[in-house]
C-alpha positions, 0 to 999 in steps of 0.5 A, spaced: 118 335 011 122 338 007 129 339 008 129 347 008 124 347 013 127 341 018 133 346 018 128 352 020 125 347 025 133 347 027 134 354 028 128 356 031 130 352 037 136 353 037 134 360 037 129 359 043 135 355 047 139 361 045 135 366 048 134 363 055 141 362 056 142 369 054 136 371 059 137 367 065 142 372 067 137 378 068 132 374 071 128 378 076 134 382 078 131 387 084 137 391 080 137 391 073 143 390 068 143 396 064 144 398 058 144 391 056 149 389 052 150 384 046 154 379 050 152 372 054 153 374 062 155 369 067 150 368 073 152 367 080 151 359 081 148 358 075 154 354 069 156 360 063 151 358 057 148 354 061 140 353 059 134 354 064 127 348 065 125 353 059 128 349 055 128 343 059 121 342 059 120 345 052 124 339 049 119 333 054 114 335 051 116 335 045 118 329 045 112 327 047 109 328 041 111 321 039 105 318 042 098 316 039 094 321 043 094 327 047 092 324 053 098 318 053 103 325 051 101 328 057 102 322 061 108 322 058 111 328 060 110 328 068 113 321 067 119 324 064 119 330 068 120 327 074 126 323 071 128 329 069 129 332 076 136 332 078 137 335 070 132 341 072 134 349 074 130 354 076 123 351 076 117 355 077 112 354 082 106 350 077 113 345 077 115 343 084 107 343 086 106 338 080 112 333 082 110 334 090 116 339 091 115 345 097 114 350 093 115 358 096 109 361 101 109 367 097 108 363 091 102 358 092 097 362 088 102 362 083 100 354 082 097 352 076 096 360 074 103 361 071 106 362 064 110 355 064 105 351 060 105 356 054 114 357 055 113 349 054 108 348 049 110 353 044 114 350 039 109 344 040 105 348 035 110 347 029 108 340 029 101 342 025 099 346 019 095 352 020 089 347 018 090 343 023 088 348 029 082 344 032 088 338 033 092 343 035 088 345 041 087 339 042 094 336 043 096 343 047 090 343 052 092 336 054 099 337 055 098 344 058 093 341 063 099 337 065 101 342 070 097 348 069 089 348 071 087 355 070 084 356 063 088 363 062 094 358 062 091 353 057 089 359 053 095 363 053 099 356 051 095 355 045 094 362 042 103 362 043 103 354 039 098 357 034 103 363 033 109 358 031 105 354 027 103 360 023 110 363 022 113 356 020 108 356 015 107 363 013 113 366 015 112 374 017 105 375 012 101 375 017 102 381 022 101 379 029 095 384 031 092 380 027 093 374 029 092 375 036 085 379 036 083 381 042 086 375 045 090 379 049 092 386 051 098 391 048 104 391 052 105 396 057 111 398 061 112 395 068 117 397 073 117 390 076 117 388 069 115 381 066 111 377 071 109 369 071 102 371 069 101 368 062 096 373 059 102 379 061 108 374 058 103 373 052 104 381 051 110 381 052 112 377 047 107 379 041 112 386 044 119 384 043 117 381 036 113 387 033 120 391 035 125 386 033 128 384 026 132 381 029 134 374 034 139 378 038 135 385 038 129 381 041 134 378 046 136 385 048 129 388 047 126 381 053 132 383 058 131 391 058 123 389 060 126 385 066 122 380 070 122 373 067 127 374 061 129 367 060 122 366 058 120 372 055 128 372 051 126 366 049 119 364 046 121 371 043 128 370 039 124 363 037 119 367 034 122 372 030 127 366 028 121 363 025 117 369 022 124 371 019 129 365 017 136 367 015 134 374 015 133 374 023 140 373 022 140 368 029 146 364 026 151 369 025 150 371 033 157 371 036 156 367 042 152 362 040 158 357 040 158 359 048 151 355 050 152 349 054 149 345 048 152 339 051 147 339 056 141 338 051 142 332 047 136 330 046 135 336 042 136 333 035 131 327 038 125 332 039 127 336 032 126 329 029 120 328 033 117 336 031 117 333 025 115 326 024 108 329 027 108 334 023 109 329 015 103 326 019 
């Protein structure tokens, strides 16, 4: 892989890590923080910068990639996630029922049915050239199925994967509409704002980003939709990271020496990872 597309590789996940710290502190208040401001919040029981399972688990399945086969990387990923647990924050109900955790009452038919396979499949699909999308389904299928069992989830993850591997390769030449079809519905404000749902999280995405030209005003745009924002804040940052290169402007956001990047060593490690199956 070329130099200069190893570092937009980089930046892209530097963005999505950026973008979860950011949102965690606005996620699924009964109050929200307005006007949400350009600045990183700290969050009550939660370390300043501190990234959330979004990233954790994003960056498990990635390093999966290095396996021969889909099906040995799905094994591979509820093998690593159960070492991971202790590492773990904010983990969803799709999760904790996977590794055999208690999962809240009022969250059991949430299990297998929310957006938590396309948040950690997403940047997967960098991993393979547009031409490769029958592979990439495939490897994003299995991995999703891992934890979710509900096609709309397999769905959403694979149409989320097959974005970042577009804006890798085309940058923004493609406009989003046509990309996604009729995959999904347009976004429509919500007062409760972004939910688990993977086919509204979709949506709200595909939102921020055709409203954002830049990485800090996709953060912003996520928070002030409420709801899941650390999810929503970043698979959009790293998306309009990916479609925009330098001119996201993501690397001259001030706080971004602020994020806990100590807590994610195995970031340079799932980068390479990223790539190597990508040159194959």
């Amino acid at each position: 892989m070329p130099t200069d597309l190893a570092s937009r590789v980089t930046s892209v996940f530097r963005a999505y890590a950026a973008g979860d710290a950011f949102g965690v502190a606005h996620e699924f208040l009964e109050v929200p923080i307005t006007p949400v401001e350009r600045i990183l919040l700290e969050k009550q029981g939660w370390p300043y910068g501190g990234v959330s399972d979004d990233t954790m688990l994003t960056l498990i399945t990635v390093l999966t990639l290095s396996e021969d086969s889909p099906e040995r990387a799905s094994e591979k990923f509820l093998s690593e996630l159960r070492a991971a647990l202790p590492k773990l924050r904010g983990l969803g109900p799709t999760t904790k029922a996977a590794l055999g955790l208690e999962v809240n009452a009022h969250e059991t038919h949430l299990v297998g049915m929310t957006n938590g396979a396309m948040m950690r499949c997403a940047l997967v699909g960098m991993a393979f050239s547009v031409s490769q999308n029958r592979e990439r389904d495939n490897w994003i299928s299995e991995l999703a199925r891992a934890t979710h069992t509900f096609e709309s989830a397999i769905t959403c993850a694979q149409l989320a994967a097959a974005l970042f591997s577009d804006a890798l390769e085309n940058g923004d030449k493609n406009s989003l509409d046509s990309l996604v079809g009729n995959s999904i519905p347009q976004w429509a404000l919500r007062e409760e704002g972004v939910s688990l749902d993977p086919i509204e999280t979709l949506s709200a995405v595909v939102y921020v980003v055709k409203n954002s030209t830049t990485a800090a005003q996709a953060y912003v745009r996520a928070c002030e939709l409420g709801g899941d924002t650390d999810t929503v804040a970043a698979l959009a940052g790293a998306l309009v990271t990916a479609r925009k290169g330098v001119a996201s402007d993501f690397e001259n956001i001030e706080w971004l020496a602020d994020i806990a990047w100590e807590e994610i060593p195995t970031l340079g490690e799932a980068i390479k990872t990223l790539c190597a199956r990508r040159n194959k």
